[in-house]
MARMARRO-156805 format. One record per residue (C-alpha): residue in three letters; x, y, z; residue number from 1. Coordinates in steps of 0.02 Angstrom, whole numbers. Example, Ala and Ser with C-alpha at 12.3 -4.5 7.8 and 13.67 -1.06 7.14 Angstrom:
<rs>
(r ALA, (615, -225, 390), 1)
(r SER, (684, -53, 357), 2)
</rs>
This chain:
<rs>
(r UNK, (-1128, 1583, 1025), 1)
(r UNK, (-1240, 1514, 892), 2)
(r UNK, (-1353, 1646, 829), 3)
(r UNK, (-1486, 1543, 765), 4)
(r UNK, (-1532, 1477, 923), 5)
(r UNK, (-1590, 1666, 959), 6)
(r UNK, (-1727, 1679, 813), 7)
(r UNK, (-1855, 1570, 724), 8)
(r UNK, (-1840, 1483, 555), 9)
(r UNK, (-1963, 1450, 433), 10)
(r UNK, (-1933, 1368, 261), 11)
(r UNK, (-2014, 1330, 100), 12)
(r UNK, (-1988, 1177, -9), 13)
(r UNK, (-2003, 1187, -203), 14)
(r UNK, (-2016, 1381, -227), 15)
(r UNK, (-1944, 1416, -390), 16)
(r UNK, (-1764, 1427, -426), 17)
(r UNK, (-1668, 1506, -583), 18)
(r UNK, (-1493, 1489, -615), 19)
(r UNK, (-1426, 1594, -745), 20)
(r UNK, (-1298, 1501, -843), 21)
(r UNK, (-1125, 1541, -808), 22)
(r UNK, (-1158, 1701, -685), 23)
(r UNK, (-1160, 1602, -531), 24)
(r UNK, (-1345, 1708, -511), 25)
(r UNK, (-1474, 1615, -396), 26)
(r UNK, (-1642, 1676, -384), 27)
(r UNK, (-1752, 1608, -253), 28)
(r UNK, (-1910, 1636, -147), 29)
(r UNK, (-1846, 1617, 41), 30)
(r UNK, (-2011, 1656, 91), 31)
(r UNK, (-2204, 1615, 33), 32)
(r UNK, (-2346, 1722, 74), 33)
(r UNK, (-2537, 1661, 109), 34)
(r UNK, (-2502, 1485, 180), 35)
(r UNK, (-2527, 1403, 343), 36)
(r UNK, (-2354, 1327, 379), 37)
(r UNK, (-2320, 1192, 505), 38)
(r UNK, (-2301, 1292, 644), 39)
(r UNK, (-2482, 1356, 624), 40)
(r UNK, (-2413, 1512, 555), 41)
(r UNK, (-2461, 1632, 410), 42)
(r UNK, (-2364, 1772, 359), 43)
(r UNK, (-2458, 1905, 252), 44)
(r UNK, (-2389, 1990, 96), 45)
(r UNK, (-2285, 2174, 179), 46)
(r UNK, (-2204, 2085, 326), 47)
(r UNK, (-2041, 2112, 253), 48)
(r UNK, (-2068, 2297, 194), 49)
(r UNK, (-2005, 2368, 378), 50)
(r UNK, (-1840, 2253, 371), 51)
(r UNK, (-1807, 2271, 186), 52)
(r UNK, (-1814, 2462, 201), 53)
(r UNK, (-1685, 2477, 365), 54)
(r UNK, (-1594, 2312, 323), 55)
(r UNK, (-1604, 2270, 138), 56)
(r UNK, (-1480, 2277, 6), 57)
(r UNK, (-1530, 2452, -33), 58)
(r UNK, (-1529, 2492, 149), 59)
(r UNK, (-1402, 2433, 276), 60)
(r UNK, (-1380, 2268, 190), 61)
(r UNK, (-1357, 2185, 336), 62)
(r UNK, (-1461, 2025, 268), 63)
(r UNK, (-1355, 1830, 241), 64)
(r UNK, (-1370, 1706, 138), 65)
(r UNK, (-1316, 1562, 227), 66)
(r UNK, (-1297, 1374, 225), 67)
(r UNK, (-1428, 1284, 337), 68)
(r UNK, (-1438, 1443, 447), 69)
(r UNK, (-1263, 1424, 474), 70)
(r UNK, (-1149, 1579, 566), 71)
(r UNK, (-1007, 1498, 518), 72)
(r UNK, (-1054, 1460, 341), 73)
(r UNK, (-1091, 1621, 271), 74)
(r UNK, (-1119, 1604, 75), 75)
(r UNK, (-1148, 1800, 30), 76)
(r UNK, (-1264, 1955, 64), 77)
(r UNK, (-1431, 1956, -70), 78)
(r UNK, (-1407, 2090, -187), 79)
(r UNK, (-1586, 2094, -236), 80)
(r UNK, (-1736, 2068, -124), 81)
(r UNK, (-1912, 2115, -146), 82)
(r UNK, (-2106, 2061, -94), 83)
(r UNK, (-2197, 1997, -247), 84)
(r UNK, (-2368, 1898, -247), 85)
(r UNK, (-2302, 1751, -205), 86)
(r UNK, (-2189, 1800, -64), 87)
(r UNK, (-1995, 1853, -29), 88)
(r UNK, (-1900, 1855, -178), 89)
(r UNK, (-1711, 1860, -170), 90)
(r UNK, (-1547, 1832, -280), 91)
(r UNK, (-1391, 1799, -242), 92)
(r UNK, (-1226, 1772, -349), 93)
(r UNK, (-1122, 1646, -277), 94)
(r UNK, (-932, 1694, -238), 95)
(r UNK, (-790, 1595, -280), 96)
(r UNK, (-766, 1500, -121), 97)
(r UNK, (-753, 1334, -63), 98)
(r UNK, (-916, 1358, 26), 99)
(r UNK, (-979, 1450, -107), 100)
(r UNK, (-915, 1343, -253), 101)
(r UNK, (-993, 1182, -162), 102)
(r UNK, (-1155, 1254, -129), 103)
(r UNK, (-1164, 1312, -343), 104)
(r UNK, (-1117, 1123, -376), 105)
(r UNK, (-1286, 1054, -259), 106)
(r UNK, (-1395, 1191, -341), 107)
(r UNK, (-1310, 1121, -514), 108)
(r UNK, (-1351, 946, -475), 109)
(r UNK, (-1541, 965, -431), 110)
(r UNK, (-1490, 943, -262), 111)
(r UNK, (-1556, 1087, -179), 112)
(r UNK, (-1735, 1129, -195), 113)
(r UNK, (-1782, 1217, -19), 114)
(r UNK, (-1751, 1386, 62), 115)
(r UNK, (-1794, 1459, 230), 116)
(r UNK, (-1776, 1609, 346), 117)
(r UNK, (-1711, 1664, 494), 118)
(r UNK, (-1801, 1805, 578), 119)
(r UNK, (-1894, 1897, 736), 120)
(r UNK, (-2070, 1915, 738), 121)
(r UNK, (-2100, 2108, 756), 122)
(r UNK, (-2311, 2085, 726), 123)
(r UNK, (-2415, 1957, 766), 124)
(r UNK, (-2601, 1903, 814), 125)
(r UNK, (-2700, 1759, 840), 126)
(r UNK, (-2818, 1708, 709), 127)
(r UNK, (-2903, 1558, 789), 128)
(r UNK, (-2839, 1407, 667), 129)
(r UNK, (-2670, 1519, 645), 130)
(r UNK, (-2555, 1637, 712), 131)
(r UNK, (-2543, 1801, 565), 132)
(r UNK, (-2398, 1876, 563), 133)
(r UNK, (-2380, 2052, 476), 134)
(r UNK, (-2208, 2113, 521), 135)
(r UNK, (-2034, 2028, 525), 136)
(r UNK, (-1862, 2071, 559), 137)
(r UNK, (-1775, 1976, 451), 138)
(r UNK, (-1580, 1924, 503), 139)
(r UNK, (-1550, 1794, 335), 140)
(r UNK, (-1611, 1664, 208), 141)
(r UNK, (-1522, 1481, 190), 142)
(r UNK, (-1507, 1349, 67), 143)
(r UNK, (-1569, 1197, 164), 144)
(r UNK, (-1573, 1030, 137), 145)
(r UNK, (-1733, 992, 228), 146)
(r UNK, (-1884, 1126, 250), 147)
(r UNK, (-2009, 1124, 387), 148)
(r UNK, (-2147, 1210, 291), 149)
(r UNK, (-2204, 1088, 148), 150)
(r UNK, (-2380, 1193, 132), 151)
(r UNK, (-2318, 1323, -9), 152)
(r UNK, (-2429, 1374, -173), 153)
(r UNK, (-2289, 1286, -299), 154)
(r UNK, (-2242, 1123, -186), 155)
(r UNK, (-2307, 948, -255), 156)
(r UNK, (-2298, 813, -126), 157)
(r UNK, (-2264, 633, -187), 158)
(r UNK, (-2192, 499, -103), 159)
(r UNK, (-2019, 448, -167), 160)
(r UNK, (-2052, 277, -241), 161)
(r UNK, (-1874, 176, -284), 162)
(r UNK, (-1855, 245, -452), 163)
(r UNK, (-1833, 430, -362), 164)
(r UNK, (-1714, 374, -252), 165)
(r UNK, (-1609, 285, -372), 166)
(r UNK, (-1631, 450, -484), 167)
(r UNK, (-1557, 525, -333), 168)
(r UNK, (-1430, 417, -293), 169)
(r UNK, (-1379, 422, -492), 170)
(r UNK, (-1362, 616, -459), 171)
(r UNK, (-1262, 603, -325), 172)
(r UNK, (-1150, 481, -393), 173)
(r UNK, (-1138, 589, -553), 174)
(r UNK, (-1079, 746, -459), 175)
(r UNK, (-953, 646, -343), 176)
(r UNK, (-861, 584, -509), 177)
(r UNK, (-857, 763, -590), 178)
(r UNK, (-755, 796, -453), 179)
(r UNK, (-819, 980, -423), 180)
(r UNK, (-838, 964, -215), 181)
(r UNK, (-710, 985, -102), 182)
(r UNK, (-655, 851, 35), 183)
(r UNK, (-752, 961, 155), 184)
</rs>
């Protein structure tokens, strides 16, 4: 059974990342507050107090990091999670896995600049223009390589003109040779 065909995603693009040098430490907003996202929806800063407090780190920690909202590619369990003003802060320390030592190398590399959940919608109500939603049940937050919600306080929007993608390409290149990725 995949699991994440049983709850919605929604994901941010350019939220903040910090890698602290050598401790394998990612923090990361899965989550922004105050926006209208693609789907119409808006979630509103203390949606995640319910599921942090049963399901947190400091609770039941029963919260994933994953890989693309993977099942099978579970990275590690959030150690730190909290609401801020700008939304759902978490921070994770990558493990010494294949899975885990891959996904440090994209972060490394500039590849991966997106995040996104997987929850339940516990609250909701109509708004008119948008759907508000005030409490969530949170299952996990993913690295992902594409984000549906592009509508976040931090995100700048340009098109990638040729000398991006050859930047990109460059990067890619650059982290193929170092030879830090495994065949799979």
């Amino acid at each position: 059974i995949n699991m994440s065909n049983f709850y919605n995603k929604k994901s941010i693009e350019g939220s903040p990342i910090d890698m602290e040098d050598g401790s394998r430490i990612i923090t990361m907003y899965y989550s922004a507050f105050g926006n209208v996202d693609s789907d119409g929806d808006i979630i509103t800063p203390g949606a995640f107090t319910k599921t942090l407090k049963e399901n947190g780190p400091q609770a039941k920690n029963r919260v994933w990091h994953l890989m693309n909202h993977s099942t099978d590619k579970p990275i590690a369990k959030p150690f730190s999670m909290q609401e801020d003003a700008f939304g759902l802060k978490a921070q994770v320390k990558l493990p010494n896995t294949t899975l885990g030592n891959d996904l440090y190398e994209l972060y490394k590399a500039g590849h991966i600049t997106e995040h996104s959940i997987g929850f339940q919608t516990v609250k909701s109500q109509s708004k008119g223009q948008f759907n508000e939603i005030t409490e969530i049940k949170l299952y996990e937050g993913s690295s992902v390589l594409w984000g549906a919600n592009a509508n976040t306080p931090t995100v700048s929007v340009k098109a990638e003109g040729k000398s991006e993608v050859i930047d990109e390409i460059n990067k890619t290149i650059k982290s193929l040779r170092t030879g830090n990725f495994t065949d799979a």
